[in-house]
C-alpha positions in Angstrom: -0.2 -34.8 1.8 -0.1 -31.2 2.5 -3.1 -30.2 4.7 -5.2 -27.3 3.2 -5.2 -24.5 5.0 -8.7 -23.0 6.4 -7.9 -19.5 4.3 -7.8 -21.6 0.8 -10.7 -21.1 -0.4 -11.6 -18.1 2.1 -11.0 -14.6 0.3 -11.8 -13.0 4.1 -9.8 -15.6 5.5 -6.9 -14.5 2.9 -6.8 -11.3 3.8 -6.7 -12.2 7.8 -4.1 -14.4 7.0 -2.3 -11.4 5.1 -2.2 -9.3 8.1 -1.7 -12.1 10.5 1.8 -12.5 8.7 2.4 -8.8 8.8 2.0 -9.0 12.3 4.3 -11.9 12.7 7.0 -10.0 10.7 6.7 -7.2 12.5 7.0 -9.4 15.7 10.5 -10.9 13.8 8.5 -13.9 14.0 7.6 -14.6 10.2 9.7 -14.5 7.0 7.6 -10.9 6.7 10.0 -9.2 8.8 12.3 -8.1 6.1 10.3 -7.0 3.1 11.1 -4.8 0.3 9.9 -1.4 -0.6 9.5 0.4 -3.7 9.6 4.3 -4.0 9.1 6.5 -7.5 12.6 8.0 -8.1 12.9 11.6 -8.8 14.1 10.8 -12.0 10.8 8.3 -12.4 12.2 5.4 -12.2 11.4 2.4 -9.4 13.9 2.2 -6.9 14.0 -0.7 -4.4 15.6 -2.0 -1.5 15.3 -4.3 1.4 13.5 -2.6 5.4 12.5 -3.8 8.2 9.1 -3.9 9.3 8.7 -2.4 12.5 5.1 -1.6 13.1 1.6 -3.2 11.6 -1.6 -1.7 12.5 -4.3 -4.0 10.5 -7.6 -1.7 11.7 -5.6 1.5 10.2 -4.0 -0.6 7.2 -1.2 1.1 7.7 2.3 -0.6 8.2 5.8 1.0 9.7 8.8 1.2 8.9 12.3 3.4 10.0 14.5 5.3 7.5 17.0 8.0 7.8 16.1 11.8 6.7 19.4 11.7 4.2 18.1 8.6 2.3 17.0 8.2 -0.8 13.9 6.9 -0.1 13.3 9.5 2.5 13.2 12.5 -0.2 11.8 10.1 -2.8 8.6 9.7 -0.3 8.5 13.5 0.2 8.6 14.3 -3.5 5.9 11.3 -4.5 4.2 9.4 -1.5 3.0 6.5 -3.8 4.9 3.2 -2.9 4.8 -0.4 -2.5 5.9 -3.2 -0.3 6.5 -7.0 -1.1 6.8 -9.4 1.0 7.3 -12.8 1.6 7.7 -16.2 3.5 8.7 -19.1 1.5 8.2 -21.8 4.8 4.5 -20.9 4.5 4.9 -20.3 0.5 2.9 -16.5 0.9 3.9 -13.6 -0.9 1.8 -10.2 -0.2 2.3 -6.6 -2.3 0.9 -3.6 -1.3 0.4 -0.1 -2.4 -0.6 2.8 -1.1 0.9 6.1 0.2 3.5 6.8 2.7 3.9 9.8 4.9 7.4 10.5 6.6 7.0 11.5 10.6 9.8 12.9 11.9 10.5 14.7 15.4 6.8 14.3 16.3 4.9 11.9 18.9 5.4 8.9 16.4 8.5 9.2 15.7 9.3 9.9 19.8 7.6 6.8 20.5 9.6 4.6 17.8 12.6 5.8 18.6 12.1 5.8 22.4 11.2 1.8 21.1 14.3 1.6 19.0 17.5 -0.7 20.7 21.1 1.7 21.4 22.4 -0.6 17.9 19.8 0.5 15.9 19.7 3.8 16.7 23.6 4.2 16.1 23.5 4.4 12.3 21.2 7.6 12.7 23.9 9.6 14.4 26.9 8.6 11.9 28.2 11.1 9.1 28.5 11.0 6.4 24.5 10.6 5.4 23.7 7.0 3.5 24.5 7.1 0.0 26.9 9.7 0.1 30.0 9.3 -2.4 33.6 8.2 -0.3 36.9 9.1 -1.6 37.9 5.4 -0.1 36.0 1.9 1.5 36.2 2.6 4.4 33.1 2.0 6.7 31.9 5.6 8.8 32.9 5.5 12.4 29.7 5.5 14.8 29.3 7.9 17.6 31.2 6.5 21.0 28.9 7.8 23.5 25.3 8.6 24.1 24.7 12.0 23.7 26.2 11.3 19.8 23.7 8.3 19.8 21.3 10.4 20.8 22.2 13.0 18.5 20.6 11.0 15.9 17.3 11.3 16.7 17.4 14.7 14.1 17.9 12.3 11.2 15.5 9.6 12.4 12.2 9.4 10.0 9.4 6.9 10.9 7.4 5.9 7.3 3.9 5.0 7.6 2.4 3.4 4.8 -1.4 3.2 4.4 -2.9 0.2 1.8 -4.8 1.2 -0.3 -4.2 -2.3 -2.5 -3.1 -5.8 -1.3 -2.7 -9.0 -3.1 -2.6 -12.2 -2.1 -1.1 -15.2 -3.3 -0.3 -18.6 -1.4 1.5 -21.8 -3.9 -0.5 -25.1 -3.1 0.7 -28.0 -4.9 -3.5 -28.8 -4.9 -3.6 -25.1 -7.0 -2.3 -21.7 -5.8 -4.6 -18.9 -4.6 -4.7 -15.2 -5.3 -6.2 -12.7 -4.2 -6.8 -8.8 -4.8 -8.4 -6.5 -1.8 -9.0 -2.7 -2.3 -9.9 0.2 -0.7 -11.4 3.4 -1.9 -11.9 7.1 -0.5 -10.4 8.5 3.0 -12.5 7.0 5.6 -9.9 3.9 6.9 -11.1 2.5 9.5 -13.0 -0.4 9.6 -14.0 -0.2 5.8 -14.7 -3.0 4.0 -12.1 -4.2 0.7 -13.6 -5.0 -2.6 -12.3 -8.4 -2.5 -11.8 -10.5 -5.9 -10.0 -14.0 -7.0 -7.0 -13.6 -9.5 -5.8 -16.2 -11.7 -2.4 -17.4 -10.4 
């Protein structure tokens, strides 16, 4: 039998456990690593695709991720900063969503500091024309930059989204009964406030 974990019937425990997975995925060490994230397109409708999470700071409730200044998601962030994230691990059987607002740094301190943390290969697709999403005549995949100044080059393009929660439910499936779990957060002071905090029905 399947031992019940100490966050079951915990709702602060939940939420630790929330951000303890965030963490994880962040480190690539959970199934959190590669969630999804929904913007508000510009023509109103949800628009959603797979990032990787690259940054969680749990005091701030805010949660990173990289994009490039051409994308999609990049202008739809500009235009409408409300989005969400879902994520989750189905070894430990926790799904988390979150909402809030995201801001898009680009060419400042943060975004220095990520891409100064950023591998050569991941840095690569920054510095390659044309922009994502952009209609070709043929197939063919665009040809990278060869050398490191063209690498480097990239960093114009390189956008660093920081998402702040403002909402985050929890759910984990138990064969004993699954848990849920709502936390939200009101008004502009972040740090260290307390979540309303509420059980859902499954």
């Amino acid at each position: 039998m399947t031992e019940t974990p100490a966050f079951y019937d915990d709702l602060a425990g939940c939420l630790a456990e929330a951000w303890r997975r965030l963490e994880e995925g962040a480190a690539h060490q959970s199934g959190f690593h590669t969630p999804a994230l929904a913007t508000i397109g510009r023509d109103g409708a949800p628009r959603l695709r797979t990032v990787v999470l690259r940054g969680v700071d749990r005091a701030a409730r805010s949660l990173r991720v990289h994009c490039d200044a051409r994308s999609a998601k990049a202008a739809e962030i500009a235009a409408d900063p409300r989005v969400s994230l879902h994520a989750y691990d189905p070894k430990a059987k926790i799904q988390v969503r979150i909402e809030g607002t995201a801001r898009l740094h680009g060419e400042d301190g943060i975004a220095r500091a990520a891409w100064a943390a950023s591998r050569p290969m991941s840095r690569i697709g920054y510095a390659t024309a044309p922009g994502p999403g952009t209609p070709l005549a043929e197939g063919g995949a665009t040809a990278p930059p060869q050398d490191d100044d063209g690498v480097e080059a990239g960093f114009a393009e390189f956008r660093v989204i920081v998402l702040t929660a403002a909402r985050l439910e929890f759910l984990y499936l138990a064969r004993q009964g699954h848990r849920r779990a709502l936390f939200t957060w009101d008004g502009n002071t972040w740090d260290g406030q307390e979540p309303a905090a509420t059980w859902l029905a499954p």
